[in-house]
C-alpha positions as CSV (number, residue, x, y, z in Angstrom):
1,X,115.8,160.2,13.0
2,X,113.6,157.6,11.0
3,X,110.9,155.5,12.2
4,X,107.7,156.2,14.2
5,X,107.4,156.7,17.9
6,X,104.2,156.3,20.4
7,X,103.9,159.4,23.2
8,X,103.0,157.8,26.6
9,X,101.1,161.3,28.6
10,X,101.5,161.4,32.4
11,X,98.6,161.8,34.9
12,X,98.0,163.3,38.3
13,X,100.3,162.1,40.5
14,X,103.3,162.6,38.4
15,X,103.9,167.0,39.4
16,X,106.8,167.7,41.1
17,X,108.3,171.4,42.2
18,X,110.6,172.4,39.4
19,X,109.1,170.5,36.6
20,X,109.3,172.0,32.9
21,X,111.7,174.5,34.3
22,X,114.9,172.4,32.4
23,X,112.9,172.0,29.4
24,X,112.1,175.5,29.0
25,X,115.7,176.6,29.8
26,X,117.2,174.1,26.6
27,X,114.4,174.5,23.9
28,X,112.9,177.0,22.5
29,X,109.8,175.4,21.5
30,X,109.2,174.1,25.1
31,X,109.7,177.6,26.0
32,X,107.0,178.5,23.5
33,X,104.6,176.4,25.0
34,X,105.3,177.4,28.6
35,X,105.3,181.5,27.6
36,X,101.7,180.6,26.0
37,X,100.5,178.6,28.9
38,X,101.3,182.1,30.9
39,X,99.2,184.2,28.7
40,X,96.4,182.0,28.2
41,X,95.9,181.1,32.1
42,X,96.9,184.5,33.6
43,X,97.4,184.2,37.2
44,X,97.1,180.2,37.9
45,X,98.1,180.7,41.5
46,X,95.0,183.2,42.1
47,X,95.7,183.7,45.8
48,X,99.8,184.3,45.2
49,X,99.0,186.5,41.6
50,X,101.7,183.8,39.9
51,X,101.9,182.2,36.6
52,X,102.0,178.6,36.0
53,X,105.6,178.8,35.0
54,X,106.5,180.7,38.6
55,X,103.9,177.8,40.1
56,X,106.0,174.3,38.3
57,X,109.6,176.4,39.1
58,X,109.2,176.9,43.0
59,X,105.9,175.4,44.0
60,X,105.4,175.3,46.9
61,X,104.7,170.9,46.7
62,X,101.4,171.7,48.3
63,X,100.0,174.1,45.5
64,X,101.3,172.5,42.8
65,X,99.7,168.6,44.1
66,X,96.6,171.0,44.3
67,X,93.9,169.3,41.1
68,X,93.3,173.0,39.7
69,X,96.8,173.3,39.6
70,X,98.7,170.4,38.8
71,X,96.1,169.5,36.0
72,X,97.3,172.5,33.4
73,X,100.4,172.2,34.5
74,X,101.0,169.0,33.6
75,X,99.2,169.6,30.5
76,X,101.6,172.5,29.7
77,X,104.8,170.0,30.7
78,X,103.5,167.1,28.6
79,X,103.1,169.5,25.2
80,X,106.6,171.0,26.0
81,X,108.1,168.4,26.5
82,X,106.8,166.8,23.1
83,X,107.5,169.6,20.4
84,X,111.0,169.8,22.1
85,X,111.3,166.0,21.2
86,X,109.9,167.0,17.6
87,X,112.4,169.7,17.4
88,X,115.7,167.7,18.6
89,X,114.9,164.8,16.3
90,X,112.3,162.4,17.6
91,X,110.7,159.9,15.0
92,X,108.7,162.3,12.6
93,X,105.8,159.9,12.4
94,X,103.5,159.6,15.4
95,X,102.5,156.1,15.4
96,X,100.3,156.3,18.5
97,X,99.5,158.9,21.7
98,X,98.3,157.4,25.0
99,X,97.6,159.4,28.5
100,X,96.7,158.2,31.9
101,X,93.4,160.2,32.8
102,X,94.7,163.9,32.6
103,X,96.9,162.7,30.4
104,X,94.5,161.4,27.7
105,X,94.1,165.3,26.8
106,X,97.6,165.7,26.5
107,X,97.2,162.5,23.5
108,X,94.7,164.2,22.2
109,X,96.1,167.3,21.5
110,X,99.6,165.9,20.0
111,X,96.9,164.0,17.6
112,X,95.3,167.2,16.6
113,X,91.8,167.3,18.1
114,X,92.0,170.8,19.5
115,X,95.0,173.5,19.8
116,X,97.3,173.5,22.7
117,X,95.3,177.1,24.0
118,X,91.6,175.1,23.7
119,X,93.3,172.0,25.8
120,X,94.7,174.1,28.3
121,X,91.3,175.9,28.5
122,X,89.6,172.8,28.9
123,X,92.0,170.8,31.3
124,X,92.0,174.1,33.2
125,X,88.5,173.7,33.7
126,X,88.8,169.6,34.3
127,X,91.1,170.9,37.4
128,X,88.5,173.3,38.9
129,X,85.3,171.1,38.7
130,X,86.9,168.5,40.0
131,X,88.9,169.8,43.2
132,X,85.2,171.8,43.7
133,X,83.7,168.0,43.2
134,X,86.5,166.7,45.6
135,X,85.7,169.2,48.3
136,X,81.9,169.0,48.3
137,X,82.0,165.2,48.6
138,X,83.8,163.2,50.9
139,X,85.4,160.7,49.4
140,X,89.4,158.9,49.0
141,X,91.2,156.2,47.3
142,X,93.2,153.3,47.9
143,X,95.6,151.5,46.2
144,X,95.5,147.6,46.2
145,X,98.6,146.1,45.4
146,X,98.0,141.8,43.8
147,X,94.8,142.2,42.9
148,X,93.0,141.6,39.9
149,X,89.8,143.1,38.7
150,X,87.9,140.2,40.1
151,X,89.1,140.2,43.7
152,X,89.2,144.0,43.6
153,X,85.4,144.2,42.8
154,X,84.6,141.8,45.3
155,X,86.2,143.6,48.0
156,X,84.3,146.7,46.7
157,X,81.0,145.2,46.9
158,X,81.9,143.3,50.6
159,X,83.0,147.1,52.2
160,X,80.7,149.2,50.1
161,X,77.9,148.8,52.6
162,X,75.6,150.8,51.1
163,X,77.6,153.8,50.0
164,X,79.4,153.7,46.3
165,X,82.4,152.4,46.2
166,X,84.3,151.3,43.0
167,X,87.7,150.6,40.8
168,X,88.8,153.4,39.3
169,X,92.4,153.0,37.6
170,X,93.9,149.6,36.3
171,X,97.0,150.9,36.3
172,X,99.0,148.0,35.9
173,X,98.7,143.9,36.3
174,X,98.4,143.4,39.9
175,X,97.9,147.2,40.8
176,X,94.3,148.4,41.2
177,X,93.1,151.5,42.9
178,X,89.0,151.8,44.1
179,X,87.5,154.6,44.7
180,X,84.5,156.8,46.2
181,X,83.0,157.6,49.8
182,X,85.8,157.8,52.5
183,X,84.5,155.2,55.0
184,X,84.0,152.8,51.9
185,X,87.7,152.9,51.4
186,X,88.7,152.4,55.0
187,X,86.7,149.7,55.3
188,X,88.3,148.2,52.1
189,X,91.8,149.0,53.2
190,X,91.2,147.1,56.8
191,X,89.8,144.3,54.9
192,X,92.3,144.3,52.0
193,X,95.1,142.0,53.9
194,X,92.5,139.6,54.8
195,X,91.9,138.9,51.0
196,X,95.9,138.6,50.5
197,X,96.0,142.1,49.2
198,X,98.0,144.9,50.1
199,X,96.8,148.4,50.1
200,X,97.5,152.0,50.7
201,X,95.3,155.1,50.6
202,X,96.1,157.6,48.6
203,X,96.8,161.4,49.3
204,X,94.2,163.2,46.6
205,X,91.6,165.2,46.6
206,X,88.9,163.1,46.6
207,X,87.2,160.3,45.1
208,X,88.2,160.5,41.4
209,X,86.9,158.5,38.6
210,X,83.8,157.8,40.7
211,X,80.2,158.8,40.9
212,X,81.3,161.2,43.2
213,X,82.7,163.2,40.3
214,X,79.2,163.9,38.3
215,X,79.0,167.0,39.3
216,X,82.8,167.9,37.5
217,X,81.1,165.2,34.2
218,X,78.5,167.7,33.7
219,X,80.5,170.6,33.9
220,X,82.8,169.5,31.0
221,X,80.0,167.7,29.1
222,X,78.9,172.0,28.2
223,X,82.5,172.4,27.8
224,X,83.5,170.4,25.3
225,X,80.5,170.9,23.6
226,X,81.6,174.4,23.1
227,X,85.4,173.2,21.7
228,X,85.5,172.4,17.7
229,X,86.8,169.2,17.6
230,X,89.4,168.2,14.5
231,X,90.1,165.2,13.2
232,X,92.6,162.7,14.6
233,X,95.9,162.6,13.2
234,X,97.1,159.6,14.9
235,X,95.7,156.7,16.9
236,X,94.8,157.7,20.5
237,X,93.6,155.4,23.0
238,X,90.7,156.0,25.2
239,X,91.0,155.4,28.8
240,X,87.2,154.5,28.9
241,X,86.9,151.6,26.5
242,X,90.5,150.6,26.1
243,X,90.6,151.0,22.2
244,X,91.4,153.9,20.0
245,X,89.0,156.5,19.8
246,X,87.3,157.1,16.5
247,X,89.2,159.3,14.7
248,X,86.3,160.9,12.7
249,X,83.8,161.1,15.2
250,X,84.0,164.3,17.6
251,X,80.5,163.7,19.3
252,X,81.6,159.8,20.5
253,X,85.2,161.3,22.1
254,X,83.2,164.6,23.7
255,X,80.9,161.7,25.5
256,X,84.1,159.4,26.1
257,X,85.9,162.3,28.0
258,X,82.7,162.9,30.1
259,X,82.4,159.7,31.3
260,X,86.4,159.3,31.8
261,X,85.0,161.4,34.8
262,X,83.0,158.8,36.8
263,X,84.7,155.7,34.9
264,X,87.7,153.7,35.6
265,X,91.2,154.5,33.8
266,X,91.6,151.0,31.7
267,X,95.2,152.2,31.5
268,X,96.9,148.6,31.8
269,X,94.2,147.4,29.5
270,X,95.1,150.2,26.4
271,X,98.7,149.5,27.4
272,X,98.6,145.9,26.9
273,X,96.2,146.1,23.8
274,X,98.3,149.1,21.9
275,X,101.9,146.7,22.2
276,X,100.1,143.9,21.2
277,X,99.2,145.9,18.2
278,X,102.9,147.5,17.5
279,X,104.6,143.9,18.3
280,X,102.9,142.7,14.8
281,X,103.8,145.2,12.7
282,X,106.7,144.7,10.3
283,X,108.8,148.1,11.9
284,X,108.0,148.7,15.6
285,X,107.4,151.7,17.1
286,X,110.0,153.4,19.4
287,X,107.7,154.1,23.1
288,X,108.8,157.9,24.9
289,X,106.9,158.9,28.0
290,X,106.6,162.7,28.0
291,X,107.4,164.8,30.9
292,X,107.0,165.0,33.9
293,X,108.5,161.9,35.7
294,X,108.8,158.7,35.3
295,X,105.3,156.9,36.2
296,X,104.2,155.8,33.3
297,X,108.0,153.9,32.5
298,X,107.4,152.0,36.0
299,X,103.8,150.7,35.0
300,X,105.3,149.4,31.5
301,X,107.8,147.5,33.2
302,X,104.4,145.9,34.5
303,X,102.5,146.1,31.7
304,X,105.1,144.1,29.6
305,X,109.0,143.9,30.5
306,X,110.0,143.6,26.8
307,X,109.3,147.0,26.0
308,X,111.5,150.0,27.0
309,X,110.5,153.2,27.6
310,X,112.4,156.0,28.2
311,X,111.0,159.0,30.2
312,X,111.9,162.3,29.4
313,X,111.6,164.1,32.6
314,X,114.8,165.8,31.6
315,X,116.4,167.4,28.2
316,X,119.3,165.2,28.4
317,X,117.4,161.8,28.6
318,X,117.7,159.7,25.2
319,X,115.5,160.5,22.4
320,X,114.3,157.2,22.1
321,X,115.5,153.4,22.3
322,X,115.5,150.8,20.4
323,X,112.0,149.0,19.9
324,X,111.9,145.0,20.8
325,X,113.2,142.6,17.9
């Protein structure tokens, strides 16, 4: 297959019991990536003595939601599932790589910056601090559903009261989530239908992409600074600033993925920026969303209709489609 194609990396949120088993069972290169994942992690599952490939085939749901867990794992699916793309055909080219939060690592290492065992190591780590940040904090999340980033800041200063409260993923146009100290949030989501808003608190571990989440930022500021970075070999879009990061500078994208920490996800931003970008060039990129899921292909639809993408949850979803004309 011709052409050039943009990866699209699932975040949190996207794990589900059995993902990466089909993968693993049709390609050998996914099956690669999933064998290494074992040997690299050891016993993922600490408490049960199982592998992460035991953990994404029979869960159970509620270790495999867990942030230690579900953040390698997904990791692990996302890299699968995108050399067994490369394998069956996909666009040779990689025009762009894009991941929401957890995701931007699994961008990062299709682009090059570190190997698939360094990212595992790292997003391994990214897990632990922050389900330790999560449980020595008390904090939550809540979704708002019509609001822009105005109205959503303004109901995060009214309920804040005090205690931090702030928006932490602009996931979509008219889909906002804030974050940070519990009773922050519940006083946002009682006041949220007053303002014409809709909202739902969220089942996580805590109070991600807050302040609350310093303590995980410093943790993987003296990890990364222990991981040689490479050059990137593609464009890859940073969740803090909503541009691509430099592709030459490995001390800007070690402070960029600390702060991703305790800063909001500008996915709908680097979304609408990126196919802005790919509509003006003279042969369009073809969009996949890696596995697992198909999270990222609902926010598109939101982000801008006229683009499909195709998830690949699944070995015998499409390769690709047909960019817009």
């Amino acid at each position: 297959m011709s052409g050039s194609i943009v990866y699209l990396c699932p975040g949190q949120g996207s794990q589900a019991v059995g993902m990466g088993v089909a993968w693993g069972e049709a390609s050998p290169a996914a099956q690669e990536v999933i064998g290494e994942a074992d040997e690299v992690l050891g016993a993922l599952d600490a408490a049960a003595g199982r592998r992460l490939s035991q953990v994404c085939a029979s869960g159970p749901a509620d270790v495999i939601n867990r942030t230690d867990i579900s953040q390698p794992a997904l990791f692990t699916v996302g890299i699968a599932c995108q050399r067994a793309l490369a394998q069956r055909g996909a666009p040779p080219t990689i025009r762009a790589a894009a991941g929401l939060s957890l995701g931007e690592y699994t961008a990062l290492c299709i682009a090059g910056a570190f190997s698939f065992a360094d990212g595992l190591r790292l997003v391994a780590l990214r897990g632990r601090l922050m389900q330790q940040a999560a449980e020595s904090s008390r904090g939550g999340m809540v979704a708002l559903i019509g609001a822009d980033e105005a109205s959503a800041q303004a109901l995060c200063d009214e309920c804040g009261q005090g205690e931090p409260l702030v928006c932490a993923n602009f996931n979509a146009p008219g889909q906002i989530v804030i974050s940070c100290a519990a009773a922050a949030c519940e006083r946002a989501a009682a006041a949220a239908p007053s303002r014409g808003l809709r909202s739902a608190k969220l089942a996580v571990a805590g109070a991600f992409h807050s302040p609350l989440m310093a303590p995980a930022a410093e943790g993987m500021a003296a990890a990364l600074r222990a991981v040689e970075l490479q050059p990137l070999k593609c464009e890859v879009w940073s969740n803090v600033t909503a541009r691509p990061h430099d592709p030459t500078d490995p001390e800007l994208l070690r402070k960029l993925l600390v702060q991703q920490l305790t800063s909001p996800v500008r996915w709908s931003q680097s979304c609408a920026a990126l196919l802005a970008g790919l509509s003006a060039e003279p042969e369009r990129a073809a969009l996949a969303e890696l596995a697992p899921g198909a999270v990222l292909k609902g926010l598109m639809r939101r982000i801008d209709r006229s683009w499909e993408t195709p998830s690949h949850d699944q070995p015998s979803d499409p390769i690709t489609s047909a960019p817009p004309a």
